[in-house]
Each structure stands twice: as structure tokens, then as C-alpha cells.
ROSE-4610 file (N, C-alpha, C; in Angstrom, 1 decimal, always signed):
// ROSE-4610
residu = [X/X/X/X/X/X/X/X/X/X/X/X/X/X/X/X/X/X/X/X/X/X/X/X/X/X/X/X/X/X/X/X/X/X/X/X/X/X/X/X/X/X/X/X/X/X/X/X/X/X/X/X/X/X/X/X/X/X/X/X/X/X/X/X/X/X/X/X/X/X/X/X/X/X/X/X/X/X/X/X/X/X/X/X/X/X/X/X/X/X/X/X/X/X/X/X/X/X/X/X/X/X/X/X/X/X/X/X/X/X/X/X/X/X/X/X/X/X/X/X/X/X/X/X/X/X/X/X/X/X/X/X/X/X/X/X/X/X/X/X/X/X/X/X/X/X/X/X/X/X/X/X/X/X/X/X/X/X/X/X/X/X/X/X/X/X/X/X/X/X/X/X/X/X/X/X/X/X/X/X/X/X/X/X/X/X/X/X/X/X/X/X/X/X/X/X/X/X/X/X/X/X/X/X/X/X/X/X/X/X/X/X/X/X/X/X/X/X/X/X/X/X/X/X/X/X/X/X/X/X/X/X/X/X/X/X/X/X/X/X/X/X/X/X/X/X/X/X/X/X/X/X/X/X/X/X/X/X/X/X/X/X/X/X/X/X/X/X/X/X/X/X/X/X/X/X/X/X/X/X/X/X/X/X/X/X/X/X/X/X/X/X/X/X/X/X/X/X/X/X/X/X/X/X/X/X/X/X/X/X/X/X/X/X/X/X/X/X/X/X/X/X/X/X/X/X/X/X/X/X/X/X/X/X/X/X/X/X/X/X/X/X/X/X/X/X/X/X/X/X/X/X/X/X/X/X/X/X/X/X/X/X/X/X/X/X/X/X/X/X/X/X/X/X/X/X/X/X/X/X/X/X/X/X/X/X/X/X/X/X/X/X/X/X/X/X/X/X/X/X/X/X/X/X/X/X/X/X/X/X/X/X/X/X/X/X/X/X/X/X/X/X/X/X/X/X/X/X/X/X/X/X/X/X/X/X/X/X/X/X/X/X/X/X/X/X/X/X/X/X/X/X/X/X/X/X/X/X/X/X/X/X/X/X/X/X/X/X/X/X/X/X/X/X/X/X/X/X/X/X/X/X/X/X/X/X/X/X/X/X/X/X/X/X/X/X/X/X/X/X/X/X/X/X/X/X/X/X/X/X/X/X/X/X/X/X/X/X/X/X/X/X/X/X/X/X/X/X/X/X/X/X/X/X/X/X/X/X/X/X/X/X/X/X/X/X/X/X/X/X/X/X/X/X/X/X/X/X/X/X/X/X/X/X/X/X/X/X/X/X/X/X/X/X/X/X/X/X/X/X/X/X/X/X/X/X/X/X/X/X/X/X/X/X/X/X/X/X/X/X/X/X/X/X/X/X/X/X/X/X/X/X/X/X/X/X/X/X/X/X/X/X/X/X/X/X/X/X/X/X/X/X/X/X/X/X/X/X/X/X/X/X/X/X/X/X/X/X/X/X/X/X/X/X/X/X/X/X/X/X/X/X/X/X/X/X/X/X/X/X/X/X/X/X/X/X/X/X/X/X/X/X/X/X/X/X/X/X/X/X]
num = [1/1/1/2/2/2/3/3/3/4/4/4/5/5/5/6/6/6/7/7/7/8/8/8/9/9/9/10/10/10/11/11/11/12/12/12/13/13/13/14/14/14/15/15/15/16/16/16/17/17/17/18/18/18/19/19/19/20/20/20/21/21/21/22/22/22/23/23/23/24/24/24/25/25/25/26/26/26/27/27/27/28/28/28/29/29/29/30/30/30/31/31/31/32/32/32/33/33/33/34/34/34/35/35/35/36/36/36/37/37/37/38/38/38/39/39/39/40/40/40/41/41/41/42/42/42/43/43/43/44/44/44/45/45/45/46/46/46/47/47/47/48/48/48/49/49/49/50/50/50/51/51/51/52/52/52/53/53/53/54/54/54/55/55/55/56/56/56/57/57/57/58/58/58/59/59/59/60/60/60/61/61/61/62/62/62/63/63/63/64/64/64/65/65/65/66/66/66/67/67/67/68/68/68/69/69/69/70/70/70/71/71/71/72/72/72/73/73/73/74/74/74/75/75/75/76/76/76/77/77/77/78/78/78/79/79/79/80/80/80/81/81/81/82/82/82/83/83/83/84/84/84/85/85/85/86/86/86/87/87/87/88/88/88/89/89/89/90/90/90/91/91/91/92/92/92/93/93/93/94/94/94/95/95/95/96/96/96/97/97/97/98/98/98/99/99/99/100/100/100/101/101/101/102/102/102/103/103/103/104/104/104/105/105/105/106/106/106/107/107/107/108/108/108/109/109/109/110/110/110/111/111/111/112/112/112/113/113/113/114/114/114/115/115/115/116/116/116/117/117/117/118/118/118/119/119/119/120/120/120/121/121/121/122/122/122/123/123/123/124/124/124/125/125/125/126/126/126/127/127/127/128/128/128/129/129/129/130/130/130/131/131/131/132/132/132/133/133/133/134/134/134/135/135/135/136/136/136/137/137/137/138/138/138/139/139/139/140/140/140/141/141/141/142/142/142/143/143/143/144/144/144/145/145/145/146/146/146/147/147/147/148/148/148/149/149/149/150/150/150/151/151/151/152/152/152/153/153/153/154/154/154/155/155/155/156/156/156/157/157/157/158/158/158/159/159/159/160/160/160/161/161/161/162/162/162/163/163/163/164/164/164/165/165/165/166/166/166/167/167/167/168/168/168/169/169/169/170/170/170/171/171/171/172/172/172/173/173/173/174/174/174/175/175/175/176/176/176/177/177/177/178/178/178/179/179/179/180/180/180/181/181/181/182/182/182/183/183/183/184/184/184/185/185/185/186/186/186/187/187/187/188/188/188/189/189/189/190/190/190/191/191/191/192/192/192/193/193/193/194/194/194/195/195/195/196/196/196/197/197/197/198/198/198/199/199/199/200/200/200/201/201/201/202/202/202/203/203/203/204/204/204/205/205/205/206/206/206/207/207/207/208/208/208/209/209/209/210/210/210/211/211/211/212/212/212/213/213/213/214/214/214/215/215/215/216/216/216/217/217/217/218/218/218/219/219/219/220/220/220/221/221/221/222/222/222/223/223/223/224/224/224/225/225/225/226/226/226/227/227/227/228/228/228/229/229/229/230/230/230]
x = [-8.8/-7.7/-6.6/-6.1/-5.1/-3.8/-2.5/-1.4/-0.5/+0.2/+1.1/+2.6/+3.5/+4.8/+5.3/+5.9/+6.9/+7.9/+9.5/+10.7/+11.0/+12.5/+12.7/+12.5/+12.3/+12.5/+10.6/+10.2/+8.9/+8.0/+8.9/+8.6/+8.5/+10.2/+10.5/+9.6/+9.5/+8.3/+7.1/+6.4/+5.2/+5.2/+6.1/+6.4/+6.4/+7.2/+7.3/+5.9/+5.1/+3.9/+2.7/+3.1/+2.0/+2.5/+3.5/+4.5/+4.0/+4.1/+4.0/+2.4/+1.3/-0.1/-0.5/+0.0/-0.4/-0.4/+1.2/+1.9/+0.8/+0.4/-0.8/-1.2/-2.4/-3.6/-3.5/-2.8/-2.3/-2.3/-1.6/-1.3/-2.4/-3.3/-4.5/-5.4/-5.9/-6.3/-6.1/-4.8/-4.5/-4.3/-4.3/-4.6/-3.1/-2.7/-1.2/-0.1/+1.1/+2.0/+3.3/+3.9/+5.5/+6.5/+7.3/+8.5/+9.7/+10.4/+11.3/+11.7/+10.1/+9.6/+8.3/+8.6/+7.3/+6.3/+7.1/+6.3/+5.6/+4.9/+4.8/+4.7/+5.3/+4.5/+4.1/+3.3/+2.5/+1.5/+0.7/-0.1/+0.8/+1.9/+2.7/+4.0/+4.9/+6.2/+7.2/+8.3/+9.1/+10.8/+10.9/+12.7/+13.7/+15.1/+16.2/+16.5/+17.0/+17.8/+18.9/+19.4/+20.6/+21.8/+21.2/+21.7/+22.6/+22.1/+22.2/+22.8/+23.9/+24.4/+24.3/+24.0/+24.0/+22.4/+21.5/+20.0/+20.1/+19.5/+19.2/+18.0/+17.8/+16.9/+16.3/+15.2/+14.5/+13.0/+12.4/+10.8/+10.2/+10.2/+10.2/+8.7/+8.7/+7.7/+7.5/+6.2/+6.0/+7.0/+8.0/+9.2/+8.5/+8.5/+7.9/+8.5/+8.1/+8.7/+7.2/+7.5/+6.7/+5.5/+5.7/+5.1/+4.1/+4.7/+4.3/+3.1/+3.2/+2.8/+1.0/+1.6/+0.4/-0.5/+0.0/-0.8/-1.6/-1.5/-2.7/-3.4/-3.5/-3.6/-5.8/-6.4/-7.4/-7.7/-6.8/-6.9/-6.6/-6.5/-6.3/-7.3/-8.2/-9.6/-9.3/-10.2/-10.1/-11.3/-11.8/-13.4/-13.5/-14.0/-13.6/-13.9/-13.6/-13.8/-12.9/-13.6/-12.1/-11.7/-12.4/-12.1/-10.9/-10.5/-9.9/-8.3/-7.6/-5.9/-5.1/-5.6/-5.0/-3.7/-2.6/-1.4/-0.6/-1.2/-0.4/+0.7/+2.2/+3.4/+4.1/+4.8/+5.6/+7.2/+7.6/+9.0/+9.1/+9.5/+9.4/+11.1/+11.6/+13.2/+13.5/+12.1/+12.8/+11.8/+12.2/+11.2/+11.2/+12.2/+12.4/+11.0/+10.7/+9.3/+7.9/+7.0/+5.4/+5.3/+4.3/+3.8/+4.5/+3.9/+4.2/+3.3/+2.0/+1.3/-0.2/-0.8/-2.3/-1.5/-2.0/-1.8/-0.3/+0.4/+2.0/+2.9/+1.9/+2.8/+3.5/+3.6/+5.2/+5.9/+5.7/+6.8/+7.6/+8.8/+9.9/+11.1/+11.7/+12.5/+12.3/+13.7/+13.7/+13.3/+12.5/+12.3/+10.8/+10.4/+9.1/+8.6/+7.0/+6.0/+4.5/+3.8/+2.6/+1.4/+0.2/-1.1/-1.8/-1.7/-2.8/-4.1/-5.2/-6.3/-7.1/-7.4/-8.0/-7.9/-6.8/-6.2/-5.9/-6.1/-6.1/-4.7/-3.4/-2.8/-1.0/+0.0/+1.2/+2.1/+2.6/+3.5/+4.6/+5.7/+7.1/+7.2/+7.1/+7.9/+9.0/+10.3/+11.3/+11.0/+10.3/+9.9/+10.7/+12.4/+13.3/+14.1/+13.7/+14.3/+14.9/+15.9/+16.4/+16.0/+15.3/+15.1/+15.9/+16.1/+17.1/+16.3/+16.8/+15.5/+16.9/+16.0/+16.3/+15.6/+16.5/+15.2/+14.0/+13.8/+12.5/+11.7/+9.8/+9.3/+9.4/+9.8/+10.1/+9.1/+8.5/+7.8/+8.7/+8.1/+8.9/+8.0/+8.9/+8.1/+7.6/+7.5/+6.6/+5.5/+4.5/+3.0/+2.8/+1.9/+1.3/+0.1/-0.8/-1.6/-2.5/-2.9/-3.1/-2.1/-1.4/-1.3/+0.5/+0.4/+1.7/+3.0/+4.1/+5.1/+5.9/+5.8/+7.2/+7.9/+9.0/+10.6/+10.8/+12.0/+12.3/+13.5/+14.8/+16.0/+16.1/+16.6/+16.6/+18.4/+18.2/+19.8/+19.8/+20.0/+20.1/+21.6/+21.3/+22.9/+22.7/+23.6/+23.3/+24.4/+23.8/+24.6/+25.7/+25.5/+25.9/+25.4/+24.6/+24.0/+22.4/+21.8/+20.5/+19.9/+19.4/+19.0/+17.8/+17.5/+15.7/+16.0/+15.6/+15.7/+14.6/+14.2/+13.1/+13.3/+12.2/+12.7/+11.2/+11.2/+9.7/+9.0/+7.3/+6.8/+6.4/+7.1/+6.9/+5.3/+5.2/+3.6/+2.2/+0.9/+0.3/+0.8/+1.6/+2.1/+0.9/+0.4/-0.8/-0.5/+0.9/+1.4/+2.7/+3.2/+5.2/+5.2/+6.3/+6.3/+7.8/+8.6/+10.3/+11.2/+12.0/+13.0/+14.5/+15.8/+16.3/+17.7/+18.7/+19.5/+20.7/+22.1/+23.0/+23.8/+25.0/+26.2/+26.6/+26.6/+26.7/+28.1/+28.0/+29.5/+29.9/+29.4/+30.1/+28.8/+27.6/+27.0/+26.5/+27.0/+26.7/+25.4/+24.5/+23.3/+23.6/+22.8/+23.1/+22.2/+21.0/+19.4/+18.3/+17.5/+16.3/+15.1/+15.4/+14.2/+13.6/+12.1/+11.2/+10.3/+10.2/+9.5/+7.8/+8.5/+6.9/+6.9/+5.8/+5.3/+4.5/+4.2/+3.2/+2.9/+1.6/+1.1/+0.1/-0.8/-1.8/-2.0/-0.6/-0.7/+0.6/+0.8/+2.1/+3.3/+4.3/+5.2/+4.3/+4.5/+4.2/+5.6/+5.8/+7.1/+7.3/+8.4/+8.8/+10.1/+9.7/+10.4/+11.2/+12.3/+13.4/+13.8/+13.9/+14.7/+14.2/+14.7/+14.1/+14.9/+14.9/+15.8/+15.8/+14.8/+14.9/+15.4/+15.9/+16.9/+18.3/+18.6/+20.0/+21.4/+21.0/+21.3/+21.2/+22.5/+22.9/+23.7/+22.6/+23.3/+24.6/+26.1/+27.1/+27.3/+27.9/+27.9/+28.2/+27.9/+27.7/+26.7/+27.0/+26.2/+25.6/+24.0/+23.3/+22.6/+22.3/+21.2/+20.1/+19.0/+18.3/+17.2/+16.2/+15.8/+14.1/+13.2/+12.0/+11.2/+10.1/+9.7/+8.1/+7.5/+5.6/+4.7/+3.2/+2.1/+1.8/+0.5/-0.2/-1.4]
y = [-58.7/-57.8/-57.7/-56.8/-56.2/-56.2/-56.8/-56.7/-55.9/-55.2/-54.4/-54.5/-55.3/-55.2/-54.3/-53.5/-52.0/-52.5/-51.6/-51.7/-50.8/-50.4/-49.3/-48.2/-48.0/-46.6/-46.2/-47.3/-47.3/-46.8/-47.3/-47.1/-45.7/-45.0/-43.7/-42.8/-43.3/-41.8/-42.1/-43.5/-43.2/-42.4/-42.7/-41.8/-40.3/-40.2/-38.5/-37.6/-38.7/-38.1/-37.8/-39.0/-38.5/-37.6/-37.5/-36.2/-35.1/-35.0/-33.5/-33.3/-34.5/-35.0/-33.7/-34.6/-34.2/-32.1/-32.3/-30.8/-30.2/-30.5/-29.4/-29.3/-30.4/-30.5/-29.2/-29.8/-28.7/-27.4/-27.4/-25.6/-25.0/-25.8/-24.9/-24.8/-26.0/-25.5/-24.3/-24.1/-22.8/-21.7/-21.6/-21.1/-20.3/-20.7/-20.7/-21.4/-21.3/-21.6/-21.5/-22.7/-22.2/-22.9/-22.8/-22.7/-22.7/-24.0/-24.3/-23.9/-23.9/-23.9/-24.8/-25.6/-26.2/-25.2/-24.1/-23.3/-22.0/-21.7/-21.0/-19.3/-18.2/-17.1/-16.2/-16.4/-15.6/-16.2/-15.7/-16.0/-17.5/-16.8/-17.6/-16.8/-17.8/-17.6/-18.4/-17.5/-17.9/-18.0/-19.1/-18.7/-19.2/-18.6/-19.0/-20.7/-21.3/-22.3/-22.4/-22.1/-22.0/-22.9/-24.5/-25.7/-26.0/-25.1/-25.3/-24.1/-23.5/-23.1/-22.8/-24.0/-24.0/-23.3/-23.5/-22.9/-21.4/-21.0/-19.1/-19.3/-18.1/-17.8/-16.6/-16.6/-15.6/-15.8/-14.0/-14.4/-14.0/-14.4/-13.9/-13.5/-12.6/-11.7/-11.8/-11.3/-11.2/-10.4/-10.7/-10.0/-9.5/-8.5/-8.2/-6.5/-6.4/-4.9/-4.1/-2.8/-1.9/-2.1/-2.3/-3.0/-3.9/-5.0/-6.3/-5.9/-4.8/-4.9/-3.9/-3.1/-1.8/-3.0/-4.2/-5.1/-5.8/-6.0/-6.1/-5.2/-4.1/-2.6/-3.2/-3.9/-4.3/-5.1/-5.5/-6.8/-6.6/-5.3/-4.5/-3.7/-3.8/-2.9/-2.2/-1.7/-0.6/-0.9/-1.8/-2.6/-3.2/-4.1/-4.8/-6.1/-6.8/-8.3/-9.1/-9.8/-10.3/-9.6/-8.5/-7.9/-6.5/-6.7/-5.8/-6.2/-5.6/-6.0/-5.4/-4.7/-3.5/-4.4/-3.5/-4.1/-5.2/-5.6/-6.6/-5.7/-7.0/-6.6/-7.0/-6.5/-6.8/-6.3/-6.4/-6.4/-5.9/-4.7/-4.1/-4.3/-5.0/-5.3/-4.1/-3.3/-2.6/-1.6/-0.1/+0.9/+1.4/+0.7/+1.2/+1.1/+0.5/+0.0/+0.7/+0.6/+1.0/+2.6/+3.5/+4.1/+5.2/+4.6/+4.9/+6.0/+6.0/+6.7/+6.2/+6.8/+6.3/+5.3/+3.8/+3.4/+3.0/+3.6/+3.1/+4.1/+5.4/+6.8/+7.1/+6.3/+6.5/+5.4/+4.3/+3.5/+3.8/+4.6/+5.1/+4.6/+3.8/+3.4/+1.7/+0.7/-0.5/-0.5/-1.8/-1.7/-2.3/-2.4/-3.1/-2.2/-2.5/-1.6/-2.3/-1.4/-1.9/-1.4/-1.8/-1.6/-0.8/+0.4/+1.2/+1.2/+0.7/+0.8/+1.4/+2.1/+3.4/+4.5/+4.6/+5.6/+5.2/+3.8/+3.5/+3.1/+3.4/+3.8/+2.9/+2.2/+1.5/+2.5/+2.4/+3.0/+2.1/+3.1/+2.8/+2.4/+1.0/+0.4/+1.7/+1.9/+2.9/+4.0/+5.1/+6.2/+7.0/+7.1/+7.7/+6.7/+5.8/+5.5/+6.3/+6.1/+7.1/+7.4/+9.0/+9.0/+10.0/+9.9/+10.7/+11.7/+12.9/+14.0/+14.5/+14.8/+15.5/+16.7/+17.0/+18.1/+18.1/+16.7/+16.5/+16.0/+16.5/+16.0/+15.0/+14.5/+13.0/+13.0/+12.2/+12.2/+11.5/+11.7/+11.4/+10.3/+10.3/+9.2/+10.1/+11.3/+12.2/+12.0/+12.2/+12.3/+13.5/+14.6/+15.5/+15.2/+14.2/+13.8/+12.9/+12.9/+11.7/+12.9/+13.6/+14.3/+13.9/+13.8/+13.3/+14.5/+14.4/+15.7/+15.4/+16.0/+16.2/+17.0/+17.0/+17.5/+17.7/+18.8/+18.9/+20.1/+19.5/+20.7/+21.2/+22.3/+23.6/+24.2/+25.3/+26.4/+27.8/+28.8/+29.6/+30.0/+31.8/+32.6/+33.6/+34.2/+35.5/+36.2/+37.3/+39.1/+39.3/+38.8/+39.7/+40.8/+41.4/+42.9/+42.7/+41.5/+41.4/+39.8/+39.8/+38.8/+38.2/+38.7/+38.5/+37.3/+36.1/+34.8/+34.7/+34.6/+34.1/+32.7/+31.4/+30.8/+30.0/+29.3/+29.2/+28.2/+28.2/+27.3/+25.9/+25.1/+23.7/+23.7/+23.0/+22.8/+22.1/+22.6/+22.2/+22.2/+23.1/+23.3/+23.9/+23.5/+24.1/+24.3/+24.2/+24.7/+24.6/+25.5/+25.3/+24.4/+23.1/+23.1/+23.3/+23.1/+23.8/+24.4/+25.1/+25.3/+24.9/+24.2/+24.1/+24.5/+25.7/+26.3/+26.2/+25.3/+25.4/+25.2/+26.0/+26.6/+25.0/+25.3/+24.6/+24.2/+22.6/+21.5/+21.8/+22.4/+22.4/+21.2/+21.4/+20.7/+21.1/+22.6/+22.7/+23.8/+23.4/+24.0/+25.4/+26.3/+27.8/+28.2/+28.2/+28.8/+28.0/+27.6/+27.2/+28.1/+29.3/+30.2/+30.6/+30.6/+31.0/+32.0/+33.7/+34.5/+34.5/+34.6/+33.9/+33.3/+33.2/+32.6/+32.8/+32.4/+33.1/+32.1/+31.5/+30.2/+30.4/+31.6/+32.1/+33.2/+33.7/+35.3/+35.4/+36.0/+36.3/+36.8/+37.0/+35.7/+34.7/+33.4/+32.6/+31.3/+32.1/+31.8/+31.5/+31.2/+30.9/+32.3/+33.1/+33.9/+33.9/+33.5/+33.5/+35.1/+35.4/+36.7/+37.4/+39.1/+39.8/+41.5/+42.4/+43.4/+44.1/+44.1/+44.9/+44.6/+43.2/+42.3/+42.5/+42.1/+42.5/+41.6/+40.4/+39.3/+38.7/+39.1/+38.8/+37.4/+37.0/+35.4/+36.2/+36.0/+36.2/+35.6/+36.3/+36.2/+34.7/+34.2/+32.6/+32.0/+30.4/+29.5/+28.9/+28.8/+27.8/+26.7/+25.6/+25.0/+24.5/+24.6/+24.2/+22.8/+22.5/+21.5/+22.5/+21.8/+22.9/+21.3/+21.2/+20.6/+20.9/+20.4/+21.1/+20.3/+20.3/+20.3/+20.2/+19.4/+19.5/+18.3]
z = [-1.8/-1.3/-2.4/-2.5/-3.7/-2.7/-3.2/-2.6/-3.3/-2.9/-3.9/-3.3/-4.4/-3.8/-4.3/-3.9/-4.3/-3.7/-5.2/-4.9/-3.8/-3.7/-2.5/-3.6/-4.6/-5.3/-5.6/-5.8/-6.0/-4.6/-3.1/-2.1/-1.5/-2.0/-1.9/-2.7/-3.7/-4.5/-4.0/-3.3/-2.5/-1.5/-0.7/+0.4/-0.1/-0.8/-1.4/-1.7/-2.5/-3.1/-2.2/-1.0/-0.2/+1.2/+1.5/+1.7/+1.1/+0.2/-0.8/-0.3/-0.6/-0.7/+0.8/+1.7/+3.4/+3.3/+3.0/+3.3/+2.5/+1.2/+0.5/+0.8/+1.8/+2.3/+3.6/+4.2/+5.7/+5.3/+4.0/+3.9/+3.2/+2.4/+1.8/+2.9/+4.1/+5.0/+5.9/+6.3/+6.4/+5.8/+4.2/+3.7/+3.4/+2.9/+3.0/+2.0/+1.3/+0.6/+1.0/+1.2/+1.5/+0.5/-0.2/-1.1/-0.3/-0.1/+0.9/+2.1/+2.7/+4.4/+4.4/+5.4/+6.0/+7.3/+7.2/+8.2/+7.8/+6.4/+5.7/+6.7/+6.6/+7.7/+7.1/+6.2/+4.8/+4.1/+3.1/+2.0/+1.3/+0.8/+0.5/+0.2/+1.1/+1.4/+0.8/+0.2/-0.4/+0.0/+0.3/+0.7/+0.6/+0.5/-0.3/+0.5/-0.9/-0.7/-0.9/+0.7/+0.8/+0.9/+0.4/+1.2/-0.6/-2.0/-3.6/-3.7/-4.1/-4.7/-6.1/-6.6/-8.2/-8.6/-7.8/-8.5/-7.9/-8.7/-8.5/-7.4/-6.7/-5.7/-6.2/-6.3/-7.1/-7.2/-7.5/-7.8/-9.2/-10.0/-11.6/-12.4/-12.2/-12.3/-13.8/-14.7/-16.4/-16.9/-17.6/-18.2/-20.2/-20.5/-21.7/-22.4/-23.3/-23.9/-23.9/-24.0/-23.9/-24.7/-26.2/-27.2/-26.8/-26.2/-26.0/-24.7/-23.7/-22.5/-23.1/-23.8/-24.2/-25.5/-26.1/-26.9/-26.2/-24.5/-23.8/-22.9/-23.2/-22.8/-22.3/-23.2/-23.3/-21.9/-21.5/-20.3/-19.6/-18.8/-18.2/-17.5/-16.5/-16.5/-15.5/-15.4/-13.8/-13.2/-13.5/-12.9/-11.6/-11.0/-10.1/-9.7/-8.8/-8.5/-9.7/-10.4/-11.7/-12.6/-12.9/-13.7/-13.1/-12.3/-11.2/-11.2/-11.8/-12.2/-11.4/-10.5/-9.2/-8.7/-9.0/-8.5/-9.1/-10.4/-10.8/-11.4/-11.3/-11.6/-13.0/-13.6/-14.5/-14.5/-15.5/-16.0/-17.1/-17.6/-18.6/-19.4/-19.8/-20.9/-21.5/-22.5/-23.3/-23.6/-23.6/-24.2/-25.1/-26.3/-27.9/-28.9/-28.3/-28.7/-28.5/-28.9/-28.3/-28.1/-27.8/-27.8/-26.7/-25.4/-24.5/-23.9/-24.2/-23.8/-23.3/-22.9/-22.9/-21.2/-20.9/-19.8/-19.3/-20.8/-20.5/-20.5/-20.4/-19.8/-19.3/-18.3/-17.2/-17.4/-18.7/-18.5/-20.1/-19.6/-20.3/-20.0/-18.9/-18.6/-18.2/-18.3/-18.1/-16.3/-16.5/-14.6/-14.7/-13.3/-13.1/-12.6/-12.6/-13.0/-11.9/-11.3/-11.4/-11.9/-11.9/-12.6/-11.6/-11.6/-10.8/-11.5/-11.0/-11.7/-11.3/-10.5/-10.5/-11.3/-11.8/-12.5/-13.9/-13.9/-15.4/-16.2/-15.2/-15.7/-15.0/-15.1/-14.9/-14.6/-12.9/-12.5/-12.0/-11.8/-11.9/-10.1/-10.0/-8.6/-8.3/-9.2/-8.4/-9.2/-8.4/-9.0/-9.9/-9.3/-10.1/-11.0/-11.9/-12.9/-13.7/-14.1/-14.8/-16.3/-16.6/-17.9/-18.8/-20.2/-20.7/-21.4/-20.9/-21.4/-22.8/-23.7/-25.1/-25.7/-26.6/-27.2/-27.6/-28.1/-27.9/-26.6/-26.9/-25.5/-25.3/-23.5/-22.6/-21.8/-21.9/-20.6/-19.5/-17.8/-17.2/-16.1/-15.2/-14.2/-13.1/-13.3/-12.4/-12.4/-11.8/-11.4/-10.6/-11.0/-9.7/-10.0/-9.0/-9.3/-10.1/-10.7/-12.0/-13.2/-13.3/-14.8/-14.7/-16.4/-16.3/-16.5/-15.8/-16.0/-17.1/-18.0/-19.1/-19.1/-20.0/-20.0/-21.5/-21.4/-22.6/-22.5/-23.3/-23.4/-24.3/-23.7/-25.0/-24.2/-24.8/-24.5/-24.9/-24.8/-25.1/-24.6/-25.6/-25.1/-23.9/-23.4/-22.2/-22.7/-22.8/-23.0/-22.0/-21.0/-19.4/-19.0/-20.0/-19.4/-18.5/-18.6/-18.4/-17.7/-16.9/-16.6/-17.1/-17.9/-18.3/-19.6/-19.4/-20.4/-20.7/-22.4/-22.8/-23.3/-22.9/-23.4/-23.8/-25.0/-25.8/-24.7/-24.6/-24.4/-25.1/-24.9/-25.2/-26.4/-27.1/-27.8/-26.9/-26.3/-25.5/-23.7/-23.7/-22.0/-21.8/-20.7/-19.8/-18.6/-17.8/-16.7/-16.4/-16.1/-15.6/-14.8/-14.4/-13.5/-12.7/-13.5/-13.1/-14.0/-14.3/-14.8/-14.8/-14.9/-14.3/-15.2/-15.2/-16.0/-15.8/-16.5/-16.1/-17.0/-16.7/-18.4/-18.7/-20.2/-21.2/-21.5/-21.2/-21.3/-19.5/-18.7/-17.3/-16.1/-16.8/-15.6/-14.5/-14.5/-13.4/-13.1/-11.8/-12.5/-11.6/-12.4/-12.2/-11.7/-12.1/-11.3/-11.7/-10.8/-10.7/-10.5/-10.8/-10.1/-11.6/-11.1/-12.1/-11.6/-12.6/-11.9/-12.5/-13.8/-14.5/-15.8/-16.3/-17.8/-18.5/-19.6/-20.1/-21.3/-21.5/-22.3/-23.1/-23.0/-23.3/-24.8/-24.4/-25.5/-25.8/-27.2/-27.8/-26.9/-26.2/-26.6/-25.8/-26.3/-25.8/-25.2/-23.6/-22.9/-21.6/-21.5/-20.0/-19.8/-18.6/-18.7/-16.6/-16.7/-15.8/-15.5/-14.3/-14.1/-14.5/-14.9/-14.5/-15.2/-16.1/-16.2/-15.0/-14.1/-13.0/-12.1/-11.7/-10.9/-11.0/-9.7/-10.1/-10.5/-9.6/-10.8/-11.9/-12.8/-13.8/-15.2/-15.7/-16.0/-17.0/-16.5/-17.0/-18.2/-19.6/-20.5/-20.8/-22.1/-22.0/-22.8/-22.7/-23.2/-21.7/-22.7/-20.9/-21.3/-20.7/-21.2/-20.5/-20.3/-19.4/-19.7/-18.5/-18.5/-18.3/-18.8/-18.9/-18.1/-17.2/-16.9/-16.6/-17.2/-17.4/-17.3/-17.6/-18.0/-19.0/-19.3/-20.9/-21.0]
């Protein structure tokens, strides 16, 4: 027979260990996780400790830059069983970086992300992140469907005699999908309406209004927001 004398401290981490020991046991049987609850009411449940002030309460998801996330672009499948990444999450810091195209198309803005893998492709948890569209093409966090929507500003001037705005098609537009026109340094938007376009044959444009309309964009500076296809 083996006797073991334990201090009170040597006593207390016995106790602890096989404390912690039991509660694992219990909870993988049920198949279950709890994080400061003994009554887990999930997969695994997590909840604030409210008794500490001093520690943070939180769930900290892969935090990484655009760069860093598209360098595992590889590890990523659209396969299934392990090879099936559907719905994993991240944290995206910074989009100065990387490509931003191919499966990291819609991540242009700071924010978390998940892995759609059917589609191959990382979408934006808050759909409207905010992106800053320029003269040059942006892609945005739109989706019609699997195809991604871009943006891009331009401006033109108005006569006041004529409503009919030409304004160039983007390179590779293969479909409008908004216009959106409003005077230049005021913000404020003026017209959204689009009567047609034309992608195919010289001009090759987005054409607003109309000379045989009778509304007239009053003499001025405008600038608009062109939103498309490609």
C-alpha cells in the first residue's frame, strides 16, 4: 500500500484537478463545452465573467491582413468532409495589402469574414461595410448571385438645354447595374434613373435621360457613382 501525505495546497490542486477531471468527463459525454458555466446550453457555450472586471470577455476569432489570408487561399477547398472549410471565420485588420480578388473578392473592407465554399469564395459577416469608391475600379461587397458588383466615379458637365448624359462604359462591363448622379461638392443625389446603355457598339456608354424628355439636368457640375458587371 502507497500512502501519500499531501499539504493543504497540494490537497487543493488535487481537488481542483479532479474537479476540472469529472466536469470534462460529464461534458464530452454530453457532448458539450461550457466556459464559466457548469450547465453548458450548447455545443459549447461561452459566458461572461462577470464576478472580474479586470479580464476581457470575448471570443477571438483568426485576426490577419488580406495578404496574409489569400497566402492560404490553397487551404481553403470547396470539397467536403475535412477538406470542407464552409463557414469558417476570420478577422480581416487590413486591406492595403493582397490582391483582393479571386476568393478574397469581397473582402475590401476591415471586418470579419466567412468562407462560403460552395462558391469558393469569403464573404462579409456585415454586408454593408463601408467601401470607398474612387475613380478607379472598387469592387464592392455586393453579390447578385455568385458575380461580383463594382463601382466606379466619374463627373461630368450639363448644358441646361438637354437631359441626355453620356457617360463612358467602365473596361469589361458586361451589365449596368445602377447609376447614381448628384451635383458636385453638394452631396446631394439628383437622379438614379437609367433609360439605357450600350456595351457592345460605338459609343460604347451609359446613357441617362433622354433629349426627348422633359426633364432637364440644370446647368452644372455632377458626379456620379456607376455600379456594374464584368
Amino acid at each position: 500500500m502507497i500512502l501519500l501525505i499531501l499539504n493543504t495546497y497540494e490537497k487543493k490542486l488535487l481537488t481542483a484537478i479532479l474537479l476540472v477531471g469529472s466536469f470534462s468527463l460529464a461534458y464530452s459525454q454530453q457532448g458539450r463545452v461550457g466556459i464559466n458555466t457548469v450547465t453548458p446550453a450548447a455545443t459549447f457555450d461561452v459566458q461572461a465573467n462577470t464576478t472580474n472586471n479586470s479580464l476581457p470577455d470575448a471570443v477571438l476569432v483568426p485576426r490577419m491582413t488580406r495578404a496574409q489570408l489569400e497566402a492560404k487561399n490553397t487551404a481553403y477547398t470547396n470539397g467536403s468532409g475535412s477538406a470542407n472549410q464552409n463557414g469558417a471565420l476570420v478577422f480581416i485588420s487590413d486591406v492595403t495589402s493582397g490582391t483582393g480578388t479571386g476568393k478574397t473578392m469581397n473582402v475590401q473592407a476591415k471586418g470579419f469574414y466567412y468562407y462560403d465554399a460552395p462558391n469558393s469564395v469569403w464573404v462579409a459577416v456585415t454586408p454593408n461595410l463601408k467601401v470607398s469608391v474612387g475613380t478607379s475600379e472598387t469592387p464592392t461587397n455586393t453579390l447578385v448571385g455568385a458575380s461580383q458588383i463594382y463601382a466606379i466615379k466619374g463627373s461630368f458637365n450639363a448644358n441646361g438645354t438637354s437631359s441626355s448624359v453620356s457617360i463612358p462604359s467602365p473596361v469589361g462591363m458586361t451589365s449596368l447595374y445602377s447609376i447614381t448622379i448628384y451635383k458636385t461638392g453638394s452631396g446631394m443625389v439628383y437622379d438614379r434613373s437609367l433609360y439605357s446603355y450600350n456595351i457592345t457598339s460605338t459609343p460604347n456608354n451609359a446613357v441617362t435621360g433622354s433629349p426627348n424628355m422633359s426633364v432637364i439636368y440644370p446647368s452644372g457640375n455632377y458626379d456620379y457613382i456607376m455600379e456594374y458587371l464584368k
